[in-house]
C-alpha positions in Angstrom: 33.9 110.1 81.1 35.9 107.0 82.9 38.0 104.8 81.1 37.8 101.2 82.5 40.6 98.8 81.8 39.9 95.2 82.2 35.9 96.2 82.5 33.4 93.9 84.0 32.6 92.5 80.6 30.0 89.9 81.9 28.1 93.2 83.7 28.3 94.8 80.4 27.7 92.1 78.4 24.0 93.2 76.5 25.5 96.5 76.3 29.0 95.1 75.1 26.5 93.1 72.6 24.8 96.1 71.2 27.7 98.0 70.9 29.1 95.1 68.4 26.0 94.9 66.3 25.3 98.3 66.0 28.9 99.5 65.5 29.7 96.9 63.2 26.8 95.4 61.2 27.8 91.8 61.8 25.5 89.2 61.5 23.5 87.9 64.5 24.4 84.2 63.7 28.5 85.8 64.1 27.6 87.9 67.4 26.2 84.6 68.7 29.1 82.6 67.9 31.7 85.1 68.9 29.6 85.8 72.3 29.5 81.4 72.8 33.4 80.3 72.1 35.3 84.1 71.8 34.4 86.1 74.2 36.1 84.8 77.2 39.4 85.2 75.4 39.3 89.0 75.3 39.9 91.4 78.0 37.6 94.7 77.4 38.1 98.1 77.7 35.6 100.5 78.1 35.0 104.0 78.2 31.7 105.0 81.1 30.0 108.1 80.3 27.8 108.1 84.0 26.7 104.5 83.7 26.8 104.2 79.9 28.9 102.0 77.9 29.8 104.5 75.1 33.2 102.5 73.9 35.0 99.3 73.5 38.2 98.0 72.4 38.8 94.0 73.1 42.8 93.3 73.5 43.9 89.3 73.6 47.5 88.9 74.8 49.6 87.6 72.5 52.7 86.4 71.7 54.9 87.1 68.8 58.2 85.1 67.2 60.0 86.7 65.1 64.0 85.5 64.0 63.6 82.7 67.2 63.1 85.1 69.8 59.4 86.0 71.7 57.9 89.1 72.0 54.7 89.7 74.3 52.5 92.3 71.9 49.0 91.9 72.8 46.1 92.4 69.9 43.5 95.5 69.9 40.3 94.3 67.9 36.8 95.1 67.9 36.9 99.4 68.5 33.4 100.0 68.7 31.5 103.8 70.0 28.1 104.5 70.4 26.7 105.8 67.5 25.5 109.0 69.7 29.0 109.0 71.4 31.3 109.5 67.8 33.8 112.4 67.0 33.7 113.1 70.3 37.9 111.2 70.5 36.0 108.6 72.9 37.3 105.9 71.0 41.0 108.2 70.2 41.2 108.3 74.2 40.7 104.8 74.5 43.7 103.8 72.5 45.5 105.8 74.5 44.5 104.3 77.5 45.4 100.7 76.3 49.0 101.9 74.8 49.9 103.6 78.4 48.3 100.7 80.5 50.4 98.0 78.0 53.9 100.2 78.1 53.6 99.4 82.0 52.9 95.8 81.6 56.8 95.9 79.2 54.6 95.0 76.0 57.0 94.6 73.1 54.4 96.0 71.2 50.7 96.1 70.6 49.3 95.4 67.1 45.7 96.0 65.5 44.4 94.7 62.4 41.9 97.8 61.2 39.7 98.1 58.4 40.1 101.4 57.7 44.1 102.3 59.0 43.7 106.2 58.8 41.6 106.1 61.6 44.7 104.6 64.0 47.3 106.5 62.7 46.0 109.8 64.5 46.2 107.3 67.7 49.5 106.7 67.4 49.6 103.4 65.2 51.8 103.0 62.6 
């Protein structure tokens, strides 16, 4: 297992693609879209298993104001494993990958909007 940051994404795009519609269930019309005018925004983590795309996580830098001052704390979205890849902390690593490679870049922070919270928490997220 490797964990990429900043991946190739436009080598792994059809896999990136795959890994989005089977991991999440969104419809192709969305996927389409996102791939058109979103895509480009995002860097993309990965995690290699040989020459498989197993994981993803896309992280967008941003920029947060809070009480007039800025703070840099970029946004994790879009976690996605292989289906064949799962409870095997691919995804766990991952996250950990993105905190450490962030605390070196002096984020203020990094922040994730999940569906299901109890699954970040074990990462580290709070």
């Amino acid at each position: 297992m490797k964990i990429f940051s900043r991946l190739d994404k436009h080598k792994y795009k059809n896999e990136i693609f795959k890994l989005m519609q089977n991991g999440f269930n969104e419809p192709l019309s969305w996927l389409e879209f996102f791939f058109k005018e979103l895509f480009e925004k995002y860097e993309v983590f990965g995690v290699l298993e040989n020459t498989k795309l197993i994981s993803i996580a896309f992280v967008s830098d941003k920029t947060l104001i809070f009480n007039a001052q800025k703070f840099y704390c970029p946004l994790i979205s879009y976690v996605a494993t292989d289906k064949n890849f799962l409870r095997q902390k691919n995804a766990f690593n991952l996250l950990a990958h993105i905190k450490k490679f962030y605390v070196q870049k002096n984020a203020d922070g990094l922040y994730l909007c999940p569906t299901n919270p109890n699954v970040y928490i074990s990462s580290g997220f709070e």
